[in-house]
C-alpha positions in Angstrom: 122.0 11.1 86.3 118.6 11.7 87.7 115.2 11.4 86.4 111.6 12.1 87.0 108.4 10.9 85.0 104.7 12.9 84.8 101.8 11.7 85.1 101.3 11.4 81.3 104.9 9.7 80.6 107.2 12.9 79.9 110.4 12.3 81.5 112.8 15.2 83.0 116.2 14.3 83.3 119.4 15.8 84.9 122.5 15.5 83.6 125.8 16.4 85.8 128.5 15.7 83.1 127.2 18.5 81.1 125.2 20.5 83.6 122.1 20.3 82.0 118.6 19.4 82.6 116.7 17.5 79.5 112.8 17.5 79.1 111.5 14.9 76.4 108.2 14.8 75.1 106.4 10.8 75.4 103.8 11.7 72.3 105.8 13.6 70.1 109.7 14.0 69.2 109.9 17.5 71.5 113.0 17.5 73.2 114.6 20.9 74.8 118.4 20.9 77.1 118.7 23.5 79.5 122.2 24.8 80.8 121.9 25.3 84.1 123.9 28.3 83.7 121.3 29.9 82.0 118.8 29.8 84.9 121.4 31.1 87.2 124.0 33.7 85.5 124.2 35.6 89.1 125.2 32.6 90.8 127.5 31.1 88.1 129.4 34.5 88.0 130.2 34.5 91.7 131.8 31.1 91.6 135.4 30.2 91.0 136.6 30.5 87.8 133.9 33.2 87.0 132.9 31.4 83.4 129.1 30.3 83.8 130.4 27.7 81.2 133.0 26.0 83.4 131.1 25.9 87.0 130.1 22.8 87.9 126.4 23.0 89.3 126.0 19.1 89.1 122.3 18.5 89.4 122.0 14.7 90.7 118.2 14.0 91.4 114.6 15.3 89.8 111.6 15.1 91.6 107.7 16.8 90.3 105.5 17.9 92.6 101.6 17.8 92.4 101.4 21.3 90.2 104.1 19.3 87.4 106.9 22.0 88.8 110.0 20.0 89.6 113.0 20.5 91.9 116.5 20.1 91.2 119.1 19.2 93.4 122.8 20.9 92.8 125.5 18.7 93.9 128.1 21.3 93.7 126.0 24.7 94.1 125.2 23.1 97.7 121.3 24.6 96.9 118.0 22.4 95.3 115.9 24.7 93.1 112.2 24.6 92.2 111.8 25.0 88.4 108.1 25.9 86.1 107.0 22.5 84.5 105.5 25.2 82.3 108.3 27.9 82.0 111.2 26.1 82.9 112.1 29.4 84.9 113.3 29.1 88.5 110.1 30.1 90.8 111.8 28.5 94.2 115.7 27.5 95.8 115.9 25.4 99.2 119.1 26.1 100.8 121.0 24.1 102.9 120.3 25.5 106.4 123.8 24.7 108.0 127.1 26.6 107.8 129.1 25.0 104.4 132.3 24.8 105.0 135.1 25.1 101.9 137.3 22.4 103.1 140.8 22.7 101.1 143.0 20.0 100.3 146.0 21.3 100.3 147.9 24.6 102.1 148.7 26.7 99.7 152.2 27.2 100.6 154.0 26.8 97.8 157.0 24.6 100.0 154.7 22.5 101.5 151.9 21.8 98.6 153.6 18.7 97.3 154.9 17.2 100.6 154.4 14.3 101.9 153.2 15.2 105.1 150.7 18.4 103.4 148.3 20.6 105.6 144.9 20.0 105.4 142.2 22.6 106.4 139.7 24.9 105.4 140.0 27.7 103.4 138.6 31.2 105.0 140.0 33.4 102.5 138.0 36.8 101.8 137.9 38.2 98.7 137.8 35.1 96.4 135.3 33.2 95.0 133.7 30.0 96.2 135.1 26.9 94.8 138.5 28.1 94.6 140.2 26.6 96.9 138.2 23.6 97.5 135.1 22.1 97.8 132.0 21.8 100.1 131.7 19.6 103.0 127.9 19.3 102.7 126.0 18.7 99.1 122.5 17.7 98.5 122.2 14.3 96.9 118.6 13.7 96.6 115.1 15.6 96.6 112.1 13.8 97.3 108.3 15.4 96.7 105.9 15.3 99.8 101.9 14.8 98.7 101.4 18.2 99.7 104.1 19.5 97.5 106.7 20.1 100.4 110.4 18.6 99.5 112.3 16.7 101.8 116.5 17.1 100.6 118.9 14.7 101.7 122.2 16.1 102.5 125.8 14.0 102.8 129.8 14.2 103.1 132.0 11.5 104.1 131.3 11.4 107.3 127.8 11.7 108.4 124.4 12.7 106.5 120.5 14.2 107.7 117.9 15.2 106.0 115.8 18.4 105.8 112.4 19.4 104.9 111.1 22.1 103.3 107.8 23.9 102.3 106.7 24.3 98.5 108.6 27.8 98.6 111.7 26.9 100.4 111.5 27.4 103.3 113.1 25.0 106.1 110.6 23.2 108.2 112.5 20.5 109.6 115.7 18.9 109.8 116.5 15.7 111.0 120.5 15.0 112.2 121.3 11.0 111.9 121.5 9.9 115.7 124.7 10.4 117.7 127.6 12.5 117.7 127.9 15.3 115.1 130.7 14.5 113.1 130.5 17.1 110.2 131.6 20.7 111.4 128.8 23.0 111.6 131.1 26.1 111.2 130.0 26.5 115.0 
């Protein structure tokens, strides 16, 4: 769970379990959910299994900028979006600006799915939807807000992390690699 307080004391709050973000009102008993899936229905319906109510969008971290808009950080739609503090409408997205790889676990060979020596790899199959065979190697975990409204996004997966900056529309600015060797596979 992540959350973000105004100015005045109203609190935003992201929910992963249930894929929600929750605004609550300090002065008065106001409180509104918002199903992710109903800020994004074009994204949700491209996404293994199809169902905008079984996707998992994950939103981890909150963070309000100087205008009280806020951006949101999707764990598993590998994206951060910028949302209306007065509309709750999506007005921005920050995308990740490295290839994502969909690692899968296993090969999906039926023989060799349960061995005990099972292929490991990623999955390049066209035609199918995202998700479906695995998971992302890179997700945002947290958004930060800049003073002048940019965002900077921190990125991880197992094996390495950076961190990327971005302008109050989304657009990349900067990225910053941790030092050394790449170890995540750029899709290069």
């Amino acid at each position: 769970y992540g959350f973000a307080v105004e100015p005045l004391g109203d609190v935003i709050m992201v929910d992963g379990d249930t894929d929600k973000i929750i605004r609550h009102w300090r002065n008065n008993s106001n409180r509104i959910e918002i199903p992710i899936h109903s800020l994004l229905p074009e994204v949700s319906a491209n996404h293994y299994p199809g169902n905008p109510e079984e996707y998992g969008y994950s939103p981890s971290s909150v963070s309000i900028d100087g205008q009280l808009d806020y951006w949101v950080t999707l764990y598993d739609a590998v994206s951060t979006i910028k949302i209306s503090g007065k509309t709750n409408e999506i007005i921005a997205c920050a995308e990740c600006p490295v290839d994502n790889i969909i690692t899968d676990g296993r090969n999906v060979d039926p023989d060799h799915m349960w061995s005990e020596t099972p292929t490991y790899g990623t999955s390049g199959i066209e035609g199918h939807a995202q998700g479906e065979y695995g998971e992302n190697l890179i997700k945002p975990t947290v958004v930060e807000t800049c003073k002048n409204d940019d965002i900077v996004v921190s990125y991880s997966n197992p094996l390495c992390s950076f961190i990327v900056r971005y302008d109050k529309n989304g657009k990349v600015l900067n990225k910053v690699d941790n030092q050394g060797s790449h170890r995540y596979y750029p899709g290069e």
